[in-house]
C-alpha positions, 0 to 999 in steps of 0.5 A: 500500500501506499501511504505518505510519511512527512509529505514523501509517499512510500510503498509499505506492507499492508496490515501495519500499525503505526507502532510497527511502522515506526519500528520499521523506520527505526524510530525511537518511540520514545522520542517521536509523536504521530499524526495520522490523517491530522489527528494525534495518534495517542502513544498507547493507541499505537498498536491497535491504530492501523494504516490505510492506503492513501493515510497520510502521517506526521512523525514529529522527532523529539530533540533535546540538547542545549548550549555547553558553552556558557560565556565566562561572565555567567559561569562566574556569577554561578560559582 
């Protein structure tokens, strides 16, 4: 089946559920939120929710992170 993920349109096997698919692509569940046909797809729906030919997903990737160089004035007044 055919189904786009973040606006690419992919060739898939039939009978996928968003857990598996995200499984597929390699993604860290952890660290993903899913949009199917403009709806969120709750985090524990994700097994049961299959897709559909023509479905259309977001999967939006969780980064964290921040700066490691703090300017010298700041890191004074914190020591």
């Amino acid at each position: 089946m055919r189904i786009q993920i973040n606006g690419e349109v992919r060739d898939c096997l039939d009978s996928l559920s968003v857990a598996s698919l995200l499984e597929q692509l390699g993604m860290k569940p952890d660290r993903v939120a899913v949009e199917l046909n403009r709806a969120i797809v709750p985090r524990e729906k994700w097994d049961e929710t299959g897709l559909s030919e023509g479905d259309r997903l977001e999967i939006v990737h969780f980064v964290g992170g921040g700066c490691t160089l703090w300017p010298k004035a700041l890191l004074k007044e914190l020591t």
